[in-house]
PDB file of N, CA, C and O in Angstrom:
ATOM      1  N   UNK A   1       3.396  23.477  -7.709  1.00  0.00           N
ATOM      2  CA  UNK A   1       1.986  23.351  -8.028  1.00  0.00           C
ATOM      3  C   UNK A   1       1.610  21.873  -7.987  1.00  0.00           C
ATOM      4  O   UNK A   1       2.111  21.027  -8.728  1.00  0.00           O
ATOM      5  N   UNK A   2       0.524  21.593  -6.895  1.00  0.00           N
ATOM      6  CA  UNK A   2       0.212  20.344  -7.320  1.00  0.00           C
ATOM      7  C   UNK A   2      -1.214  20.473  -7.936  1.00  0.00           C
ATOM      8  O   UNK A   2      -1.950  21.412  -7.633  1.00  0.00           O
ATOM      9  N   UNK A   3      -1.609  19.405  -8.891  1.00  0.00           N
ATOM     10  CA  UNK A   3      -2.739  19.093  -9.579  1.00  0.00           C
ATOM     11  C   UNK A   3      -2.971  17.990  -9.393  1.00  0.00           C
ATOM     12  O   UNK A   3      -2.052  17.205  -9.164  1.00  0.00           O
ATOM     13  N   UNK A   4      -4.374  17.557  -9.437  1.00  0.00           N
ATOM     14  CA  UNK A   4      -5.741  16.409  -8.997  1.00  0.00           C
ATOM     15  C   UNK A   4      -5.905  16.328 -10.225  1.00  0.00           C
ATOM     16  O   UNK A   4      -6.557  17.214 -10.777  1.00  0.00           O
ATOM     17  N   UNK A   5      -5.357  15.240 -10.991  1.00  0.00           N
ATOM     18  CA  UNK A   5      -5.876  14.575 -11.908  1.00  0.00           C
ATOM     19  C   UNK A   5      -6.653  13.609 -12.082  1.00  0.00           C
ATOM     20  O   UNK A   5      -6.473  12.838 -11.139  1.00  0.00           O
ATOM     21  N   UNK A   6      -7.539  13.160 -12.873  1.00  0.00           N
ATOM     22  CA  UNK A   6      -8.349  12.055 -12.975  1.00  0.00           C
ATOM     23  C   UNK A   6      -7.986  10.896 -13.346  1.00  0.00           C
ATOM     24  O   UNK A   6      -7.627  11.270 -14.463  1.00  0.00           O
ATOM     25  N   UNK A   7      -7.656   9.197 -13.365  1.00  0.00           N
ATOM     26  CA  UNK A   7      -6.881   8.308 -13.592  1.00  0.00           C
ATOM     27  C   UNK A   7      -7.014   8.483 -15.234  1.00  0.00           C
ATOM     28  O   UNK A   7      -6.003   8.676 -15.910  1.00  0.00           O
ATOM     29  N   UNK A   8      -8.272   8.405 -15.802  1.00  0.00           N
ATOM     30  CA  UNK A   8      -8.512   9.109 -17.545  1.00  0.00           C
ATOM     31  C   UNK A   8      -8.078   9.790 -18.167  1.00  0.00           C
ATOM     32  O   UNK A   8      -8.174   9.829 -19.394  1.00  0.00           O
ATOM     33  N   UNK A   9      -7.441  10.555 -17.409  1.00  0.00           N
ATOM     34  CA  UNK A   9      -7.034  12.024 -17.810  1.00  0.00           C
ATOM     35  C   UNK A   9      -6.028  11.638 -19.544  1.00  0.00           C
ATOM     36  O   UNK A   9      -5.467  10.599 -19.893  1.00  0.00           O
ATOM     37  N   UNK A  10      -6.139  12.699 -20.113  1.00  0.00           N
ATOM     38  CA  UNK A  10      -5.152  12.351 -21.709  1.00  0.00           C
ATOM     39  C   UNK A  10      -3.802  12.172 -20.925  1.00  0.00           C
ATOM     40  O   UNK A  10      -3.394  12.594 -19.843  1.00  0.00           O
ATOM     41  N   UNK A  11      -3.296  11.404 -21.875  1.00  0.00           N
ATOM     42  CA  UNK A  11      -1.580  11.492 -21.563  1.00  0.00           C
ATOM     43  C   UNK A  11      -0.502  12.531 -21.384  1.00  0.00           C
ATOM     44  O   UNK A  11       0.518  12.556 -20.695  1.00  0.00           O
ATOM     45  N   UNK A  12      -1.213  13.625 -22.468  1.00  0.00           N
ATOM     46  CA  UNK A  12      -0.523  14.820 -22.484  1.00  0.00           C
ATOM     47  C   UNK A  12      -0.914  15.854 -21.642  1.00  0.00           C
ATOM     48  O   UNK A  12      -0.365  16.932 -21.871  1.00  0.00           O
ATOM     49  N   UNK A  13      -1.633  15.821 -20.822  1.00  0.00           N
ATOM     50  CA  UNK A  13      -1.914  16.068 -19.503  1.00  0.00           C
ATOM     51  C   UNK A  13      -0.862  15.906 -18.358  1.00  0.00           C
ATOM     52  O   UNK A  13      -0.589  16.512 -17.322  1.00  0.00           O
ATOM     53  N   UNK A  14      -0.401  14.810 -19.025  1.00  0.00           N
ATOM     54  CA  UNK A  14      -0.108  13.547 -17.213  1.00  0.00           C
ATOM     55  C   UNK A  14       1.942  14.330 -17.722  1.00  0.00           C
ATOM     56  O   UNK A  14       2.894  14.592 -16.987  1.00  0.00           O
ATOM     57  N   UNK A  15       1.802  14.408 -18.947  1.00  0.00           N
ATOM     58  CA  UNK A  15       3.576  14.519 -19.236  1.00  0.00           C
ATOM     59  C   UNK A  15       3.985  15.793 -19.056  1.00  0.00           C
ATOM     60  O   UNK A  15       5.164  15.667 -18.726  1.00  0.00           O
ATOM     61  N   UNK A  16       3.640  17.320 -19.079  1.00  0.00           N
ATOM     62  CA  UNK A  16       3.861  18.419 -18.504  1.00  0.00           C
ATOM     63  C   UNK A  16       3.897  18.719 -17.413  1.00  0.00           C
ATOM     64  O   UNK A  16       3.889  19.866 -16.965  1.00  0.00           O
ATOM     65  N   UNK A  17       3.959  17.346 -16.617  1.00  0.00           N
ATOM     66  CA  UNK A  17       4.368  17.502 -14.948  1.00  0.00           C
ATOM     67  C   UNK A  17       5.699  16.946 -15.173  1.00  0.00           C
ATOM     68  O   UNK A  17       6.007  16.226 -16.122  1.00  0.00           O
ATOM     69  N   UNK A  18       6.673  17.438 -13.973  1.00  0.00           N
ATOM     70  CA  UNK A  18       7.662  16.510 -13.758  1.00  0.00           C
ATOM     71  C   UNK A  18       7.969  15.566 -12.649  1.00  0.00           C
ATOM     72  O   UNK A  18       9.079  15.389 -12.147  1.00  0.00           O
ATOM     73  N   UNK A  19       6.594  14.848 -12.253  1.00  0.00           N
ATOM     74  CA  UNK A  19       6.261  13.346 -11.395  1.00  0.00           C
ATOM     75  C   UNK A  19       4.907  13.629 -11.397  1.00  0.00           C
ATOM     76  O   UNK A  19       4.088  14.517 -11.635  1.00  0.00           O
ATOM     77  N   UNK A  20       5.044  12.370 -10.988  1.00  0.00           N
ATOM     78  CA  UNK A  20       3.938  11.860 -11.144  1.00  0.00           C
ATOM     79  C   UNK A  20       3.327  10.647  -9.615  1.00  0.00           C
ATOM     80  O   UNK A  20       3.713   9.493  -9.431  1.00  0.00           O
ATOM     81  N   UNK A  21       2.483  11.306  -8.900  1.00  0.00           N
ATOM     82  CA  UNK A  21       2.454  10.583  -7.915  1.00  0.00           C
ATOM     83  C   UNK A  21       0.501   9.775  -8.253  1.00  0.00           C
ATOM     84  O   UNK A  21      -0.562  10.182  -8.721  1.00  0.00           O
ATOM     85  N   UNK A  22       0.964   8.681  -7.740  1.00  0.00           N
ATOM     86  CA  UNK A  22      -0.352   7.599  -8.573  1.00  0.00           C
ATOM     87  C   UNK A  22      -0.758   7.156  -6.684  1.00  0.00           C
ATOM     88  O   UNK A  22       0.013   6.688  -5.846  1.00  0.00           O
ATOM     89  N   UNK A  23      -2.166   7.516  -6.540  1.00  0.00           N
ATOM     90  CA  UNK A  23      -2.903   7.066  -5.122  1.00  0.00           C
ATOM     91  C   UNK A  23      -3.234   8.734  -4.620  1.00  0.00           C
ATOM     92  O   UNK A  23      -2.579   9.772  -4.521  1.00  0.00           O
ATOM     93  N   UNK A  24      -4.223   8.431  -4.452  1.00  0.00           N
ATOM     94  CA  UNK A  24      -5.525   9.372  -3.608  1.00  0.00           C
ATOM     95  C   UNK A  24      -5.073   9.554  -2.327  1.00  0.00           C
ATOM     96  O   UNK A  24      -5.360  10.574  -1.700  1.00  0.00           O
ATOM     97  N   UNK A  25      -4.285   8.529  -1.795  1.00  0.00           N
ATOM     98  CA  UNK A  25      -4.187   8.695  -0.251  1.00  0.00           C
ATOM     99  C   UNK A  25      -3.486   9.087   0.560  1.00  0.00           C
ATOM    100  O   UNK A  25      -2.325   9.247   0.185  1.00  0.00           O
ATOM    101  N   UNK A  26      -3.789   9.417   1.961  1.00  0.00           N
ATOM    102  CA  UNK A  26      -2.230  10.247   2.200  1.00  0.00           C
ATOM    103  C   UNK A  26      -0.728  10.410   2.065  1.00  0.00           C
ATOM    104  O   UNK A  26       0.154  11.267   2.121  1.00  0.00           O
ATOM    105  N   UNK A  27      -0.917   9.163   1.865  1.00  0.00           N
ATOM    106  CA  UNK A  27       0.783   8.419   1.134  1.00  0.00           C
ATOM    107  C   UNK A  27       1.203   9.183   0.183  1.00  0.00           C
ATOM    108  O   UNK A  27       2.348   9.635   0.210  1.00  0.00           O
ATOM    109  N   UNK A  28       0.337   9.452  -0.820  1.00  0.00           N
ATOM    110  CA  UNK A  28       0.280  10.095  -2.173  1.00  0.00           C
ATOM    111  C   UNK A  28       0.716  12.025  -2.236  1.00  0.00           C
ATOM    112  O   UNK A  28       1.502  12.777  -2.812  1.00  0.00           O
ATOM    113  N   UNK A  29      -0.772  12.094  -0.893  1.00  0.00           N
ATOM    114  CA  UNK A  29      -0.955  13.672  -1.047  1.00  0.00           C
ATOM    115  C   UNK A  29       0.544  14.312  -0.408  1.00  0.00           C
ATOM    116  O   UNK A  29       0.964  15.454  -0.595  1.00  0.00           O
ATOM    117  N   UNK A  30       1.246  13.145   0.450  1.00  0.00           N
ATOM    118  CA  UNK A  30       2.422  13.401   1.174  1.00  0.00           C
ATOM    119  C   UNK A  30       3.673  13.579   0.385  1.00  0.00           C
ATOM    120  O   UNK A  30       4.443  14.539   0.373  1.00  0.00           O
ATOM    121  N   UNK A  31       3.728  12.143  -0.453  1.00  0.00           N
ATOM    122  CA  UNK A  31       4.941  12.073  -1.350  1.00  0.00           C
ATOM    123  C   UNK A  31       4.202  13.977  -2.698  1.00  0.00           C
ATOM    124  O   UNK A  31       4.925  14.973  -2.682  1.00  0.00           O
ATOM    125  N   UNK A  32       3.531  13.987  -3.139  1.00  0.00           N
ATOM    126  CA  UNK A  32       3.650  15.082  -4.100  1.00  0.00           C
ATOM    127  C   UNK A  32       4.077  16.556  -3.275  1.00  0.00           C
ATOM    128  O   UNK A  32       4.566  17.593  -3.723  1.00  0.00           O
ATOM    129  N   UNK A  33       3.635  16.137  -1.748  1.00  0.00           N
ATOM    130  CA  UNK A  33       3.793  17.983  -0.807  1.00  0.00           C
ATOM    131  C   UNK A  33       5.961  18.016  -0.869  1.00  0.00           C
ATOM    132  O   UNK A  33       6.690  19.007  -0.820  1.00  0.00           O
ATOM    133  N   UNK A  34       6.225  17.018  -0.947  1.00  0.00           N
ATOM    134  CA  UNK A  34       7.696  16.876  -0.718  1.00  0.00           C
ATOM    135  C   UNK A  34       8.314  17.345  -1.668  1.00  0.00           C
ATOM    136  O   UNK A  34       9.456  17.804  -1.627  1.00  0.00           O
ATOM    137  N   UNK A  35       7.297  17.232  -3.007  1.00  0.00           N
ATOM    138  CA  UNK A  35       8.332  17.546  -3.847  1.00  0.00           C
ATOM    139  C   UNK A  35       7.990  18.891  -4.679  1.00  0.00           C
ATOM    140  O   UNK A  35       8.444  19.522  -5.633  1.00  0.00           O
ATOM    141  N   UNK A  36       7.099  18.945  -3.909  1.00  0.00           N
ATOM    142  CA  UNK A  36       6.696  20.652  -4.303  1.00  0.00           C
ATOM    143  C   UNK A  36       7.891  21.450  -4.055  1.00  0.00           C
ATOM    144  O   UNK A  36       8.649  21.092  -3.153  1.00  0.00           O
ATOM    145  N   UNK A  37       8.263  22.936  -5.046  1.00  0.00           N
ATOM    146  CA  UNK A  37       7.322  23.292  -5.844  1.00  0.00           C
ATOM    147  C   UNK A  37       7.304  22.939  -7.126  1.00  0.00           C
ATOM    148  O   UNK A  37       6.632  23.553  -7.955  1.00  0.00           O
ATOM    149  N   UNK A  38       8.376  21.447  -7.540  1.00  0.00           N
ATOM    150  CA  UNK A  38       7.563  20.901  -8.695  1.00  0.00           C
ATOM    151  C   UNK A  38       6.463  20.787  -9.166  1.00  0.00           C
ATOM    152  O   UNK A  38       5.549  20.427  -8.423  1.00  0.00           O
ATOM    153  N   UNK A  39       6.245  21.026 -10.384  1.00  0.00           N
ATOM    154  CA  UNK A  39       5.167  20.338 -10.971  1.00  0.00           C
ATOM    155  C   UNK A  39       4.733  19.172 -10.396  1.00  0.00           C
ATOM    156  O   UNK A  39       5.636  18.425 -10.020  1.00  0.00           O
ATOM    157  N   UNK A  40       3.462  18.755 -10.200  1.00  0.00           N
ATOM    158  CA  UNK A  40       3.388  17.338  -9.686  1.00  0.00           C
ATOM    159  C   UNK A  40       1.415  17.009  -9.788  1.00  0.00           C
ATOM    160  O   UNK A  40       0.471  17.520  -9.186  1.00  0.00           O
ATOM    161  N   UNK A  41       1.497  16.006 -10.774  1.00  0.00           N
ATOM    162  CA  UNK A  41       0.520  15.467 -10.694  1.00  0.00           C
ATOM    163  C   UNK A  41       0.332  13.737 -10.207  1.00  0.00           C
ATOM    164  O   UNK A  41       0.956  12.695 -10.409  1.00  0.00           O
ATOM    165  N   UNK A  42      -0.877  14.139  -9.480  1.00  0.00           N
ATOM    166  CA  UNK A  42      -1.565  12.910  -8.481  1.00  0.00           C
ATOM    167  C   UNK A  42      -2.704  12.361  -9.462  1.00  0.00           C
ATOM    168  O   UNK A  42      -3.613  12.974 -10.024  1.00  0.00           O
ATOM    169  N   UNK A  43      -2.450  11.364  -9.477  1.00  0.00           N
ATOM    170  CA  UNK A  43      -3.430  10.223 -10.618  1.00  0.00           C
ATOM    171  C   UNK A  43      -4.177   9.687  -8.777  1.00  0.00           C
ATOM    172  O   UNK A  43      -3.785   9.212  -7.711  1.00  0.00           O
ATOM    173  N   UNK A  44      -5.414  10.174  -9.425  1.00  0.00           N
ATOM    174  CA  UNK A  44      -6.368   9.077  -8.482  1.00  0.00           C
ATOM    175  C   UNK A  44      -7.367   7.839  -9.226  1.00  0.00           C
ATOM    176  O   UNK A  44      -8.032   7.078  -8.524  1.00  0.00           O
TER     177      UNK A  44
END
């Protein structure tokens, strides 16, 4: 599962993932598809 988080987002939000990929951009949307089907939230 990946999730679109907001950079604001609460902390305890951001810690029930297990990574955490930080950038909006394809770099980002790439590194979280890899590590699917982790948990994985993207801080934009």
């Amino acid at each position: 599962m990946i999730e679109r988080i907001p950079l604001l987002a609460l902390a305890d939000e951001v810690v029930r993932h297990d990574v955490v990929v930080v950038g909006s951009g394809v770099g980002g949307l790439t590194a979280a598809l890899e590590l699917a089907p982790r948990p994985v939230a993207v801080l934009t």
